[in-house]
N, C-alpha and C positions, 0 to 999 in steps of 0.2 A: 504494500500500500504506500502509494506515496506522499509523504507529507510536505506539508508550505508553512515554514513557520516564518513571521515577518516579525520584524521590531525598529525602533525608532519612532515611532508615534511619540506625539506629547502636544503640551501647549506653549505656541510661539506668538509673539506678536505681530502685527502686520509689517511686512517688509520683512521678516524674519526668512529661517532657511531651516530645512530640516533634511535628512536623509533617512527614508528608511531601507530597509533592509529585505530580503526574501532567502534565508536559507531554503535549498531542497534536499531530501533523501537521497537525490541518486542527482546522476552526472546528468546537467541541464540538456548535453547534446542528447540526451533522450527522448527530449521535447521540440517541435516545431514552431513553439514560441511559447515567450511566456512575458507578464503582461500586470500591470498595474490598475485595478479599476477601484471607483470609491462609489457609496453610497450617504447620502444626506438625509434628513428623517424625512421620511415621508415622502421621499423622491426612489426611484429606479437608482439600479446600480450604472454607472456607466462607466466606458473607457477612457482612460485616462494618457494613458501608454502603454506600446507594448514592442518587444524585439524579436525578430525571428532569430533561429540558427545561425541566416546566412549572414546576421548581424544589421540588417534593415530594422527600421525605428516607423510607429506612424503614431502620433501625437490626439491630441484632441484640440480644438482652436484653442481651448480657453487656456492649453496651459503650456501651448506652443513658443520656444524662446524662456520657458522658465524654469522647465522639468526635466532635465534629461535624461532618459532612462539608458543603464548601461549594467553589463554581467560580468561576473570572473568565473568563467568556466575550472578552473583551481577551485578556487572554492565554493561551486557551486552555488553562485548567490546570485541573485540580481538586484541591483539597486535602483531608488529612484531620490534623485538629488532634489528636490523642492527651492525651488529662492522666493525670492518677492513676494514670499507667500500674502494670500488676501483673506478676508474673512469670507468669502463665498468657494474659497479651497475647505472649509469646515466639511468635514466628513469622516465614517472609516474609510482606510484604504485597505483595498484585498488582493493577495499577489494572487496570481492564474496563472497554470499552465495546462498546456494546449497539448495533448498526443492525440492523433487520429483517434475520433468515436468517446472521447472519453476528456473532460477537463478537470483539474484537479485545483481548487480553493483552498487558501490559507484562512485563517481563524479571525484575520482581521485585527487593525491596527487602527487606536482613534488619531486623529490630528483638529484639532480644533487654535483655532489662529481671531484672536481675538487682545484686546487691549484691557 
């Protein structure tokens, strides 16, 4: 079974930066991508970021230029680097990955950005 454990969540203030984190069980090239999404109360989950294998990025408007998502295949981790954060970035974030037929959820991490 494979697990997605994330960390780095917390409370930043506006203009702040946060990184979190996405350990996985096994060697990311196992996966055809994997990916950053958050949900807000009361809102859908949505995507946020995500990278394939062959190392391509696709963003979301809102957090394009501020988010970069990027992996260490060594330590199978995926990161997502947060800057300028705003208080409409307020959410959990949930790492995802991506095998053929089957996608695999982390537990979820809050980030709330507020003064």
């Amino acid at each position: 079974q494979v697990q997605l454990v994330e960390s780095g969540g917390g409370l930043v203030q506006p203009g702040g930066s946060l990184r979190l984190s996405c350990a996985a069980s096994e060697s990311i090239f196992r996966f055809y991508a994997m990916g950053w999404y958050r949900q807000a109360p009361g809102k859908q989950r949505d995507l946020v970021a995500r990278i394939a294998s062959g190392g391509s990025t696709n963003y979301a408007d809102s957090v394009k230029g501020r988010f970069p998502i990027s992996s260490d295949t060594a330590k199978k981790t995926v990161y997502l680097q947060m800057n300028s954060l705003k208080p409409e970035d307020t959410a959990v974030y949930y790492c995802k990955a991506e095998r053929i037929g089957t996608p695999y959820w982390g537990q979820g991490t809050q980030v709330t950005v507020s003064s």
